[in-house]
N, CA, C and O atoms as a Tinker XYZ file with bonds, in Angstrom:
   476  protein
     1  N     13.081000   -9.331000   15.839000    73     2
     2  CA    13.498000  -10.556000   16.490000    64     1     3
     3  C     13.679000  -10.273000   17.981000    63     2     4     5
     4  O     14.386000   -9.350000   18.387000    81     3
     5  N     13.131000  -10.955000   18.630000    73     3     6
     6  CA    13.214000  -11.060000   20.362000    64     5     7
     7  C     14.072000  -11.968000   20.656000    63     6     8     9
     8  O     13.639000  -13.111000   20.506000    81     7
     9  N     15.492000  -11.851000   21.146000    73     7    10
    10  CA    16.284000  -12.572000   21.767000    64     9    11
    11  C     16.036000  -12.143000   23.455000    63    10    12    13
    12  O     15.690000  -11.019000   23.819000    81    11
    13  N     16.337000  -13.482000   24.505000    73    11    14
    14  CA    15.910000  -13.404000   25.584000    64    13    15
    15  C     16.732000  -14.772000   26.202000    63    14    16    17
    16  O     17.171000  -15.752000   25.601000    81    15
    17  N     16.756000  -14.404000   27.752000    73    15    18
    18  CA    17.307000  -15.134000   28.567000    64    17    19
    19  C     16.616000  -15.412000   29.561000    63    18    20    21
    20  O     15.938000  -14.471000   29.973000    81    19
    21  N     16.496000  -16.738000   30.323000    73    19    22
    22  CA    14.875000  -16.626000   31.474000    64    21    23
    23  C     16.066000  -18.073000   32.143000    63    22    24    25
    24  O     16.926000  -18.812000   31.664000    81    23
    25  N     15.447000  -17.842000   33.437000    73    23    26
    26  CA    15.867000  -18.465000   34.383000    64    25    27
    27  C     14.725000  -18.296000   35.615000    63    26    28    29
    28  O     13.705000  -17.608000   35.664000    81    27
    29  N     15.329000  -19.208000   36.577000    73    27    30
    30  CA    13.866000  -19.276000   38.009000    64    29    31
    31  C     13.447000  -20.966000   38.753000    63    30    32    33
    32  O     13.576000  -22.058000   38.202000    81    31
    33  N     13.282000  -20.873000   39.198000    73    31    34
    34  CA    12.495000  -22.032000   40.267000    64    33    35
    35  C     11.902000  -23.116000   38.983000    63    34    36    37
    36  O     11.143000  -22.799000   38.067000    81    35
    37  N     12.550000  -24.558000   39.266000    73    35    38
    38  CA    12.583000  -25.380000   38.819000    64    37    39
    39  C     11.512000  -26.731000   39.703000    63    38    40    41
    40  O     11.866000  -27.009000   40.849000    81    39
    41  N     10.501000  -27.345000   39.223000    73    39    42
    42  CA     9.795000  -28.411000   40.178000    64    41    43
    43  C      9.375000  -29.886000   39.328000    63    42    44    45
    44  O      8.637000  -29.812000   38.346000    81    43
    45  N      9.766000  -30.847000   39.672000    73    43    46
    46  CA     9.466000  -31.098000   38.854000    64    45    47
    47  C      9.605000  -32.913000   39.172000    63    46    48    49
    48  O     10.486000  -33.103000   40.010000    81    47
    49  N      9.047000  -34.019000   38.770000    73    47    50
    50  CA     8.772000  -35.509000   39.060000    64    49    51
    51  C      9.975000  -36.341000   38.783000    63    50    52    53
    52  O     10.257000  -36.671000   37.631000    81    51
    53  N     10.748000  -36.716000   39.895000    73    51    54
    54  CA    12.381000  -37.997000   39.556000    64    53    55
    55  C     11.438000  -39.096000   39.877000    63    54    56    57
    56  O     10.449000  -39.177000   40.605000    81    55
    57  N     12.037000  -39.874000   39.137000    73    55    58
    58  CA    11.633000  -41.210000   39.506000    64    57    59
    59  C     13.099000  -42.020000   39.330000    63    58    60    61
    60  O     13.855000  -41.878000   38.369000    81    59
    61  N     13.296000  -42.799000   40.350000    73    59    62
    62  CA    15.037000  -43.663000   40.548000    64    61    63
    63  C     14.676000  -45.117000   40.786000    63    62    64    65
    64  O     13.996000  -45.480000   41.745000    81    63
    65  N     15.271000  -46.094000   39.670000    73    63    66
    66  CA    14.984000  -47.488000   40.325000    64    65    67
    67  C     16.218000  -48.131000   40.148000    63    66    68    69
    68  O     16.943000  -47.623000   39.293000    81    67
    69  N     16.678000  -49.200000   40.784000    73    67    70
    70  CA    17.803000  -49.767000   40.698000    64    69    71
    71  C     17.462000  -51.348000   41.244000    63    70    72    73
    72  O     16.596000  -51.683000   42.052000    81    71
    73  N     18.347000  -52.117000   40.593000    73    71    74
    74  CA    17.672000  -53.840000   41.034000    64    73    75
    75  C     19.431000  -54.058000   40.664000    63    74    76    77
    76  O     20.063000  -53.698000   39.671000    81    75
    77  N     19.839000  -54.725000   41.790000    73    75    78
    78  CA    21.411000  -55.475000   42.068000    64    77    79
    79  C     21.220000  -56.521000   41.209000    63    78    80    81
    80  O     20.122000  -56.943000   40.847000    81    79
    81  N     22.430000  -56.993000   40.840000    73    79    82
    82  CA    22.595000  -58.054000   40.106000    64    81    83
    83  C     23.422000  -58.875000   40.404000    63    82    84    85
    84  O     24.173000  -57.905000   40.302000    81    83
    85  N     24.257000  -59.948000   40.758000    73    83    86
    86  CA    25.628000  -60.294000   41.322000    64    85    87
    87  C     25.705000  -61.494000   40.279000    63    86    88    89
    88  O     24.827000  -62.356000   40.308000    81    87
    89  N     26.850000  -61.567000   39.264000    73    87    90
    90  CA    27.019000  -62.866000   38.318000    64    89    91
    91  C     28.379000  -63.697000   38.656000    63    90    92    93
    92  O     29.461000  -63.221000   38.312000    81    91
    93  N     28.299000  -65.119000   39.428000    73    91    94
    94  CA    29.526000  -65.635000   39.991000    64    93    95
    95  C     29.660000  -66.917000   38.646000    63    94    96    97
    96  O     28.748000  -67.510000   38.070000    81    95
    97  N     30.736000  -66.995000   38.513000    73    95    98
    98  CA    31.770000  -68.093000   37.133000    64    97    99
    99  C     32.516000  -68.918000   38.103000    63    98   100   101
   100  O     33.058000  -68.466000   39.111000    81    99
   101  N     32.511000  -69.916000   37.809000    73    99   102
   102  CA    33.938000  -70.792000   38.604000    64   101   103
   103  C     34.745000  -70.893000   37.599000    63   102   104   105
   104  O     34.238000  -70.983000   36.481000    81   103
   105  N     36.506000  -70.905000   37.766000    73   103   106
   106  CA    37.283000  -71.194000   36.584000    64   105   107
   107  C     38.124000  -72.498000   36.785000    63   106   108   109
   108  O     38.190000  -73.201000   37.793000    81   107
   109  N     38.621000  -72.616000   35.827000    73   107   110
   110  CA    39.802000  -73.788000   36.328000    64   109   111
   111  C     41.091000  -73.150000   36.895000    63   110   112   113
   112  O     41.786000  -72.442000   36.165000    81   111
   113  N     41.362000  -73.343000   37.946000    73   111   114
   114  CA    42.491000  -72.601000   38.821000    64   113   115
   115  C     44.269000  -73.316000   37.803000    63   114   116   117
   116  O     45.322000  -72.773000   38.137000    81   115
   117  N     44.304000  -74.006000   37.127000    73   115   118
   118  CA    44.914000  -74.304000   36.234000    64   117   119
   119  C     45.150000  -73.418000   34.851000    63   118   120   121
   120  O     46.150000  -72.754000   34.578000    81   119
   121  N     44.114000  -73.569000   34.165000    73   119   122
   122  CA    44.265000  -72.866000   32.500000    64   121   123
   123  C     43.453000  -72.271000   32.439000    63   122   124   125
   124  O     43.192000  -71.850000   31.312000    81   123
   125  N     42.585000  -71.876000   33.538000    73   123   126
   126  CA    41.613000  -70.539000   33.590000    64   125   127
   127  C     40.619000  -70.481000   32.490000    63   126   128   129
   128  O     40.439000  -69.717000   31.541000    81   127
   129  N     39.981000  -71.653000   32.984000    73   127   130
   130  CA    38.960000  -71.798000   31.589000    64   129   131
   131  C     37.206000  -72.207000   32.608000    63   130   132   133
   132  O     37.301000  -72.657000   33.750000    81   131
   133  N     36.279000  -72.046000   32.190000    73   131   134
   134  CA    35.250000  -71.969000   33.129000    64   133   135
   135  C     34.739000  -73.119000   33.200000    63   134   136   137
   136  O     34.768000  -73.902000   32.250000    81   135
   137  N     34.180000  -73.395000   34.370000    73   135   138
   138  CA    33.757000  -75.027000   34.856000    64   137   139
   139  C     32.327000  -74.508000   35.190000    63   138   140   141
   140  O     32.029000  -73.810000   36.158000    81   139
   141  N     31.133000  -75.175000   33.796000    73   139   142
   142  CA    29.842000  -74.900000   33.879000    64   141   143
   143  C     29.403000  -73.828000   34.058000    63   142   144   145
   144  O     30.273000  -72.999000   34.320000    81   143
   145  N     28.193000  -73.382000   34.028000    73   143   146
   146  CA    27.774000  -72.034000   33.408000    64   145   147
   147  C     27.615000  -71.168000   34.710000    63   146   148   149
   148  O     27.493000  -71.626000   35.846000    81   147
   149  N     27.638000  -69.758000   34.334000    73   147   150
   150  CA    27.960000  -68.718000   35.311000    64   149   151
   151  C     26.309000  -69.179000   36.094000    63   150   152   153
   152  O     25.459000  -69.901000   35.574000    81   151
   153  N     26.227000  -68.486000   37.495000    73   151   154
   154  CA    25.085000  -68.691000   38.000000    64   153   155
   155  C     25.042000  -66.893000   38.881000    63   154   156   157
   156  O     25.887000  -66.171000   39.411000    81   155
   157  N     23.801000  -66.826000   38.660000    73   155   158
   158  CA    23.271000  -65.276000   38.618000    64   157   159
   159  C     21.895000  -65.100000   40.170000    63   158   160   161
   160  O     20.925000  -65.759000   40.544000    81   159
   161  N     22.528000  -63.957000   40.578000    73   159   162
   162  CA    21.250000  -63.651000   41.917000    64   161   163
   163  C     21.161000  -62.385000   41.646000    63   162   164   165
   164  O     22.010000  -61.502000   41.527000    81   163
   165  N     19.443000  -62.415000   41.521000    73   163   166
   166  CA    19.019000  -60.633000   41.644000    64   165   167
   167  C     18.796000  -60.409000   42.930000    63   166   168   169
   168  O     18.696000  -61.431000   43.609000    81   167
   169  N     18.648000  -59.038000   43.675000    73   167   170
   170  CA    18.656000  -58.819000   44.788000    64   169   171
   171  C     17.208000  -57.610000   44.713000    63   170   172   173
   172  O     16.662000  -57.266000   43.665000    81   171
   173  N     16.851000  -57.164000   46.030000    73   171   174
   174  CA    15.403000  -56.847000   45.480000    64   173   175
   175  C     15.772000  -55.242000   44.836000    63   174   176   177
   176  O     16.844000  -54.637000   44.838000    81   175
   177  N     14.205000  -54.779000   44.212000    73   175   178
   178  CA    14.286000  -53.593000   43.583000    64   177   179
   179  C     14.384000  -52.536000   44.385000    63   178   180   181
   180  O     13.673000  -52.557000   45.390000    81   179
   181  N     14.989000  -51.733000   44.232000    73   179   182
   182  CA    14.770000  -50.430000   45.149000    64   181   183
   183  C     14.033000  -49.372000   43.863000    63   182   184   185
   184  O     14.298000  -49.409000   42.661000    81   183
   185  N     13.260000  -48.656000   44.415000    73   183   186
   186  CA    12.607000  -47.511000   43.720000    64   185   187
   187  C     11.947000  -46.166000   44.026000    63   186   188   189
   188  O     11.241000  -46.365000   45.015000    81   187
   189  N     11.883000  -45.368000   43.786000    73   187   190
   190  CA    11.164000  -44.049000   44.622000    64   189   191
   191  C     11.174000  -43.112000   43.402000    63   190   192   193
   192  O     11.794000  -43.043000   42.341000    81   191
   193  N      9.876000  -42.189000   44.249000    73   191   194
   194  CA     9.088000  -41.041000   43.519000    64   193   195
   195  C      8.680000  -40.381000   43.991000    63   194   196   197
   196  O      7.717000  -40.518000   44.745000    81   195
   197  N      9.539000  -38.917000   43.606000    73   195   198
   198  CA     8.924000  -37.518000   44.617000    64   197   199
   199  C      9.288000  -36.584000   43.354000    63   198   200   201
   200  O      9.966000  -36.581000   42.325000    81   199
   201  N      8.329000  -35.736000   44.160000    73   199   202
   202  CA     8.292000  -34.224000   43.440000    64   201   203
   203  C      9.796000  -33.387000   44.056000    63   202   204   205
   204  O      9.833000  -33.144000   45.262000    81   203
   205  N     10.658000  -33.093000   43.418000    73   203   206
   206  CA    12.079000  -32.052000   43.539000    64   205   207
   207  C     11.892000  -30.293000   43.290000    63   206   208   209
   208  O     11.183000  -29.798000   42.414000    81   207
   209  N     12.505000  -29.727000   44.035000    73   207   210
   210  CA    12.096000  -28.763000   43.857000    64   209   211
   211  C     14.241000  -28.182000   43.031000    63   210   212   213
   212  O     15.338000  -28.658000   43.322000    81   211
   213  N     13.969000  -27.377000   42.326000    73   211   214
   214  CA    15.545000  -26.834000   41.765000    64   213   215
   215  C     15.795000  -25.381000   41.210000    63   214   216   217
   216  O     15.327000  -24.357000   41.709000    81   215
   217  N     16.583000  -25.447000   40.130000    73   215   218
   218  CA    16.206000  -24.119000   39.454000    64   217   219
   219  C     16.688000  -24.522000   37.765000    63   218   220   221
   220  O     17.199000  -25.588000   37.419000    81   219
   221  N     16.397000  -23.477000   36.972000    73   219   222
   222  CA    16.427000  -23.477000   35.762000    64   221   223
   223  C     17.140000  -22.618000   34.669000    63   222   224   225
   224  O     17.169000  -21.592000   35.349000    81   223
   225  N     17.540000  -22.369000   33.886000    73   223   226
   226  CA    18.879000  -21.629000   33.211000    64   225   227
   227  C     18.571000  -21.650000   31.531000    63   226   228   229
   228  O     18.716000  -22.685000   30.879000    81   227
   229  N     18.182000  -20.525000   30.999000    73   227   230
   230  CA    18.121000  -21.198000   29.463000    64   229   231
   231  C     17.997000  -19.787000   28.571000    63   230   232   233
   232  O     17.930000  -18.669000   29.083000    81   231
   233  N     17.980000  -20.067000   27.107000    73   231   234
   234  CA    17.607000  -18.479000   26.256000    64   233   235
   235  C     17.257000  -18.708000   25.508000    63   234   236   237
   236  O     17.559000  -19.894000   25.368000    81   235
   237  N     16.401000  -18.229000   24.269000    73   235   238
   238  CA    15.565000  -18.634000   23.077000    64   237   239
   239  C     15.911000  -16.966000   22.336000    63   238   240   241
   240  O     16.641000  -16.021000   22.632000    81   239
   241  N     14.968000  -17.262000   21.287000    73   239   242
   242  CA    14.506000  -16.711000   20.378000    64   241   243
   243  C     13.213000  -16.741000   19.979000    63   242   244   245
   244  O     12.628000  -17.799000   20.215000    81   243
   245  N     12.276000  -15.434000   19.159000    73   243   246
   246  CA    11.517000  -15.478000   18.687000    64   245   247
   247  C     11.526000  -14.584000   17.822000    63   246   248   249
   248  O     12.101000  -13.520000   18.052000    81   247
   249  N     10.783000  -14.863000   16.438000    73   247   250
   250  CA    11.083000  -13.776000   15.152000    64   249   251
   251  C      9.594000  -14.042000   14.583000    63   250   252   253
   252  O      9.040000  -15.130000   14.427000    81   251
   253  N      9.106000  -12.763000   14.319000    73   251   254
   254  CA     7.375000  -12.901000   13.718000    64   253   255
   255  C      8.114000  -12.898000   12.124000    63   254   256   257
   256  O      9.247000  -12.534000   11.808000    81   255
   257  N      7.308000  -13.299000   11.510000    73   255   258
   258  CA     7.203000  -13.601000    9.977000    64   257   259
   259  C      6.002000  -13.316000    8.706000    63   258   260   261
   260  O      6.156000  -13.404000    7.488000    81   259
   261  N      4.854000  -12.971000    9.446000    73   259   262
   262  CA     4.293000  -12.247000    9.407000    64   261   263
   263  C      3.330000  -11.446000   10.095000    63   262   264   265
   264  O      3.520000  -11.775000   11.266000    81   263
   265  N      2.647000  -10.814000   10.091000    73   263   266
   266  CA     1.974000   -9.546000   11.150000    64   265   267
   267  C      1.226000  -10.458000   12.616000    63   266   268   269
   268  O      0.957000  -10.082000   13.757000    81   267
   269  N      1.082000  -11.757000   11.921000    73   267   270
   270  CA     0.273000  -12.540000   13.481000    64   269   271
   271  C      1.313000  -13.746000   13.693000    63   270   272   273
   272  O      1.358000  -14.117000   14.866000    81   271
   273  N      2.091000  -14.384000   12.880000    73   271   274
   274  CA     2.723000  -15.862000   13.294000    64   273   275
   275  C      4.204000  -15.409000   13.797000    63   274   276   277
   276  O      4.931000  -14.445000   13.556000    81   275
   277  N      4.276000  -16.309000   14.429000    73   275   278
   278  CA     6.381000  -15.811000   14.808000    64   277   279
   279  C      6.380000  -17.395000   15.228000    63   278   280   281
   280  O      5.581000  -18.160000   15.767000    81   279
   281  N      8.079000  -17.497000   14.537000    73   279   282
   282  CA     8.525000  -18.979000   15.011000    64   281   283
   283  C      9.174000  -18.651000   16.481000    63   282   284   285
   284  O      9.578000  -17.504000   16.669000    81   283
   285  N      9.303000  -19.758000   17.675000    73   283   286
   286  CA    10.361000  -19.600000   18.430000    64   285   287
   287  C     11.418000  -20.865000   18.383000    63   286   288   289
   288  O     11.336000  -21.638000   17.428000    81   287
   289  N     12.610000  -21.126000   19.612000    73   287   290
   290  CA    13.282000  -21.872000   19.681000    64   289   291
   291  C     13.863000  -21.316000   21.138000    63   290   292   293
   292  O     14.222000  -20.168000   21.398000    81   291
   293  N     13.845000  -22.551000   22.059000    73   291   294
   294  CA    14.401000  -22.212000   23.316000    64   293   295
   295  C     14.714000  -23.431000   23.431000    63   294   296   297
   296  O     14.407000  -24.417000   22.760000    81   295
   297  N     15.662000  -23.233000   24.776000    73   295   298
   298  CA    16.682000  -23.894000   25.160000    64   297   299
   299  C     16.700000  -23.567000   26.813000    63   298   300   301
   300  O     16.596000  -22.428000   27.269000    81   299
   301  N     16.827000  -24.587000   27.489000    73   299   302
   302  CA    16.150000  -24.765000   29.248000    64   301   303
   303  C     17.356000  -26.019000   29.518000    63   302   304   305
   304  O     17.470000  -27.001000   28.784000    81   303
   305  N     18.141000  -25.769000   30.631000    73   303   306
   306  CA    19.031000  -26.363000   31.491000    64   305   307
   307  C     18.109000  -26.543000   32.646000    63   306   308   309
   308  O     17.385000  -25.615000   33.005000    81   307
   309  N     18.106000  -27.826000   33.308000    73   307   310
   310  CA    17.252000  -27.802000   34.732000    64   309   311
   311  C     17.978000  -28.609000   35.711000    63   310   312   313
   312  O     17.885000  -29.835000   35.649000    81   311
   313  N     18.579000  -28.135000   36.467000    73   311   314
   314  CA    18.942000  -28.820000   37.462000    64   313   315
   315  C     18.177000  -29.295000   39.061000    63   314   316   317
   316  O     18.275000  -28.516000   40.009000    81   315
   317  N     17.480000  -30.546000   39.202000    73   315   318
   318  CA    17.268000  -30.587000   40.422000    64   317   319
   319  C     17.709000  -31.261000   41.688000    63   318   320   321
   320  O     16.903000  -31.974000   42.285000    81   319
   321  N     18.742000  -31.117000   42.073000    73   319   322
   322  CA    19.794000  -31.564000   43.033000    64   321   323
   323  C     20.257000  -33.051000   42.618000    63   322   324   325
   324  O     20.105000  -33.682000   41.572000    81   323
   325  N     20.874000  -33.365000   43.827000    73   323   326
   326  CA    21.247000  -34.895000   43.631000    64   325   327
   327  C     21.185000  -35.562000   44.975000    63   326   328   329
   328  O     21.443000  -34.870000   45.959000    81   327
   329  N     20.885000  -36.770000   45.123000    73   327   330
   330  CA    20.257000  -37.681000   46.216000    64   329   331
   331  C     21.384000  -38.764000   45.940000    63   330   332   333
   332  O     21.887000  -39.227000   44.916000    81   331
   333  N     21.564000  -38.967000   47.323000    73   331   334
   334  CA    22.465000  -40.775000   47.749000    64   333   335
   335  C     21.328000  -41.658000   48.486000    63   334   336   337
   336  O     20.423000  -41.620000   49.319000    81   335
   337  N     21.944000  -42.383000   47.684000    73   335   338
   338  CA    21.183000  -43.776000   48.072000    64   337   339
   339  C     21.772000  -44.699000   48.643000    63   338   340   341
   340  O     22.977000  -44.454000   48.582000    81   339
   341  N     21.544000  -45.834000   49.281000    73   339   342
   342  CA    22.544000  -46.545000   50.091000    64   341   343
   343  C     23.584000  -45.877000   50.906000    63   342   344   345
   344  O     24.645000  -46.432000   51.194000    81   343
   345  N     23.329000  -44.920000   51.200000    73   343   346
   346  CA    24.679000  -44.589000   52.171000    64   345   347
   347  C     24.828000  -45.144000   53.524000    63   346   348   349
   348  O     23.974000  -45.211000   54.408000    81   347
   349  N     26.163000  -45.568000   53.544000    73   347   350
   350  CA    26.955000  -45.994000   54.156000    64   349   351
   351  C     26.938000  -47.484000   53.914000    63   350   352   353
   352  O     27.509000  -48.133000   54.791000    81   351
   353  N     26.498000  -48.058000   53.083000    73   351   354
   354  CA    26.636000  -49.394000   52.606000    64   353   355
   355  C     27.915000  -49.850000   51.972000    63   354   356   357
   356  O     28.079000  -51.068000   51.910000    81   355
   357  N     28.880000  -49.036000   51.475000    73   355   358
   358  CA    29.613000  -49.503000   50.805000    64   357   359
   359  C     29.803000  -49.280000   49.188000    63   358   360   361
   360  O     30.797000  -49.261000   48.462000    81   359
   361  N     28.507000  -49.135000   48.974000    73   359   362
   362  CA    27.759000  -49.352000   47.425000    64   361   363
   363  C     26.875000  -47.951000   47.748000    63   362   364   365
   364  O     25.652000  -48.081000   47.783000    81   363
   365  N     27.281000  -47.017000   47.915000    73   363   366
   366  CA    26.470000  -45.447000   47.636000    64   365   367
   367  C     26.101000  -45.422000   46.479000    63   366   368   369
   368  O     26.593000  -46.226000   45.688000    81   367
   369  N     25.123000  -44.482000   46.055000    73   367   370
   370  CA    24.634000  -44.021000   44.743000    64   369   371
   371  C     24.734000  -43.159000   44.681000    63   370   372   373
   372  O     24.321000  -42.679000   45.736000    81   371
   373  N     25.215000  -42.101000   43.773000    73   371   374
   374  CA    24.827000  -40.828000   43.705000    64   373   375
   375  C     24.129000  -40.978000   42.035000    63   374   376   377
   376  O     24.455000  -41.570000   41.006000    81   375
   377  N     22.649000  -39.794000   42.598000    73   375   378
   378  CA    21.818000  -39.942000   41.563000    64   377   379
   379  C     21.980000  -38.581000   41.388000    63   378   380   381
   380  O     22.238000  -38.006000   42.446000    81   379
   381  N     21.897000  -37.664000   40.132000    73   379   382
   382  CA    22.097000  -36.408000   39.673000    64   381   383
   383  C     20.967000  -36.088000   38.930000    63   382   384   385
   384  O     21.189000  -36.592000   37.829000    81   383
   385  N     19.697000  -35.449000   38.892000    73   383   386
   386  CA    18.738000  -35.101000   38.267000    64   385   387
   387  C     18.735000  -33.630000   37.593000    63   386   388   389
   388  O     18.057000  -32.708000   38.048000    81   387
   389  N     19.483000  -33.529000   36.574000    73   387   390
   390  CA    19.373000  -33.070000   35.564000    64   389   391
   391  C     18.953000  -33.016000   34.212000    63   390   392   393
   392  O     19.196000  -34.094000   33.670000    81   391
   393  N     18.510000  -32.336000   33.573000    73   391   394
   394  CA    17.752000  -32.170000   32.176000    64   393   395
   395  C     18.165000  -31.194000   31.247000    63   394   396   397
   396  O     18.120000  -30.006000   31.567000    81   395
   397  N     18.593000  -31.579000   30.046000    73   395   398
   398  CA    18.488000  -30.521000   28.754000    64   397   399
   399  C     16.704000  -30.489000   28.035000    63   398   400   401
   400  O     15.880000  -31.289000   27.592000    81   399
   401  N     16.799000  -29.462000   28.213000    73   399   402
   402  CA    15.069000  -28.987000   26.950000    64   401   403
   403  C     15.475000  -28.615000   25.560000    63   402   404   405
   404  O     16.612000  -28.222000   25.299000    81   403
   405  N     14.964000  -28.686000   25.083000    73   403   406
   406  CA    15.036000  -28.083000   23.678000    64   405   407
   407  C     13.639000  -27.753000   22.874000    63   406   408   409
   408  O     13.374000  -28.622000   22.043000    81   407
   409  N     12.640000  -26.618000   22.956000    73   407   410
   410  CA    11.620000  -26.282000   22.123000    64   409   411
   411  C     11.465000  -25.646000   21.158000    63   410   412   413
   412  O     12.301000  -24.779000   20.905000    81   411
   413  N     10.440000  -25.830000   20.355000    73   411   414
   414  CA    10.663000  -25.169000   19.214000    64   413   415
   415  C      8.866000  -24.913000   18.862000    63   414   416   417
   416  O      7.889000  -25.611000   19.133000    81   415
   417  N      8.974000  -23.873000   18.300000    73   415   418
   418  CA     6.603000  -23.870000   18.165000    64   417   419
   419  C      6.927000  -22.451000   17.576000    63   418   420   421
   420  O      7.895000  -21.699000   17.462000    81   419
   421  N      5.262000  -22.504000   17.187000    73   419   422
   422  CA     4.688000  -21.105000   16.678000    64   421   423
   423  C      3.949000  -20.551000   16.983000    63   422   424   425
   424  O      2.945000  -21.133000   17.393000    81   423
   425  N      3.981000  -19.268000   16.973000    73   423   426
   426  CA     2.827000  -18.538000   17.759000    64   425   427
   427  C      1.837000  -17.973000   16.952000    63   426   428   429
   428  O      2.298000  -17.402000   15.964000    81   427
   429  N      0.737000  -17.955000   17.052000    73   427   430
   430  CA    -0.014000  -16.953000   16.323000    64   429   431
   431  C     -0.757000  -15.677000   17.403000    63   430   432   433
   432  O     -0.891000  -15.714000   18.626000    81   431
   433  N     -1.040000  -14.902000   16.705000    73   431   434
   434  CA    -1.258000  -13.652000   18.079000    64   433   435
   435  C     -2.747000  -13.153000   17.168000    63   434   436   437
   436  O     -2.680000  -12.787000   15.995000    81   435
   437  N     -3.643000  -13.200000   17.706000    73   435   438
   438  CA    -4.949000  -12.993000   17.971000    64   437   439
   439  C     -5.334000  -11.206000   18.222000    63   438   440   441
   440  O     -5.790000  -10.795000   19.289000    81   439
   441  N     -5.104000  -10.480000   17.259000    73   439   442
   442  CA    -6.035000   -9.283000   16.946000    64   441   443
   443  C     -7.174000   -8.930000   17.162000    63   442   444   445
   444  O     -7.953000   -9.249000   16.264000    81   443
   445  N     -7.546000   -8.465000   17.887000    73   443   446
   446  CA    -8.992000   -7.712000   17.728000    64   445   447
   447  C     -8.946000   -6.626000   16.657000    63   446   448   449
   448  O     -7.936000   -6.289000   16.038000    81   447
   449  N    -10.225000   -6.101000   16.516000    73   447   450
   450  CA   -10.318000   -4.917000   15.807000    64   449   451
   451  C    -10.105000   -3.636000   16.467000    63   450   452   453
   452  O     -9.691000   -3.816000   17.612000    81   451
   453  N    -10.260000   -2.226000   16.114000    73   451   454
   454  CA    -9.873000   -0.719000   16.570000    64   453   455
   455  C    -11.061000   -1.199000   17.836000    63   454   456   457
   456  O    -12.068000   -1.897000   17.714000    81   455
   457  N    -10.459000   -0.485000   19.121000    73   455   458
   458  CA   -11.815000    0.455000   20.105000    64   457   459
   459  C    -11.828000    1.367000   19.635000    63   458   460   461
   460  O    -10.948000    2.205000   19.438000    81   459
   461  N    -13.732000    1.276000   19.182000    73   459   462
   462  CA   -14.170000    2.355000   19.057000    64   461   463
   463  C    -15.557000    2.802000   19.823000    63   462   464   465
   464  O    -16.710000    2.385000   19.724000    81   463
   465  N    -14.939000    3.856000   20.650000    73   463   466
   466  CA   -16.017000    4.324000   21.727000    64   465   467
   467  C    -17.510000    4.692000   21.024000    63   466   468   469
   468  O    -17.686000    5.749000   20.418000    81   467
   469  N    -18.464000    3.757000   21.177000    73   467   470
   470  CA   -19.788000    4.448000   20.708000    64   469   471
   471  C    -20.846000    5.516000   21.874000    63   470   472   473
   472  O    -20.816000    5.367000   23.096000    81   471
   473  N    -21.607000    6.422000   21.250000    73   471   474
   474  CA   -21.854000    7.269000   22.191000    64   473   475
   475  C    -23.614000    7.460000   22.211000    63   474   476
   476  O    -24.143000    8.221000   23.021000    81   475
């Protein structure tokens, strides 16, 4: 069994969209009960897409089972920073681009036969 730990340089595609919403109600300033139906404004979309560069943190396993197959199972933390949006508006964003992995596969390993030097 191969137990192992791997870490290193993380790159990898965020994509962030966000669309405002604002929902205003009038009530009765009396018994606080609503006067006609709420009325709703979207505000425009904001969106963006870049390549991040970060790093990565994780450990697996692998165990052969027989002479060519081995199962694995790994496990990958990825962090690639975090970006504000709207700043100084009032209404900042903080966006956090992080990821859990979780894999799992089999290997098979490919034998040749003996070298044998012919003369």
């Amino acid at each position: 069994m191969l137990l192992y730990a791997t870490g290193g340089l993380a790159v990898g595609e965020v994509k962030f969209s966000n669309t405002p919403t604002l929902t205003l109600q009038r009530f009765d300033g009396n018994s606080n009960t609503p006067i006609g139906g709420p009325v709703s404004a979207t505000g425009a979309t904001v969106s963006e897409s870049n390549t991040r560069v970060g790093w990565t943190l994780g450990a697996g396993l692998e165990k052969k089972f027989t002479p060519n197959w081995s199962a694995k199972l790994e496990y990958l933390y990825v962090d690639l920073g975090t970006k504000t949006y709207f700043s100084g508006t009032g209404n900042d964003i903080d966006v956090r681009f992080r990821d859990h992995i979780l894999r799992a596969g089999f290997n098979y390993q490919f034998t040749a036969g003996p070298v044998v030097a012919k003369y």
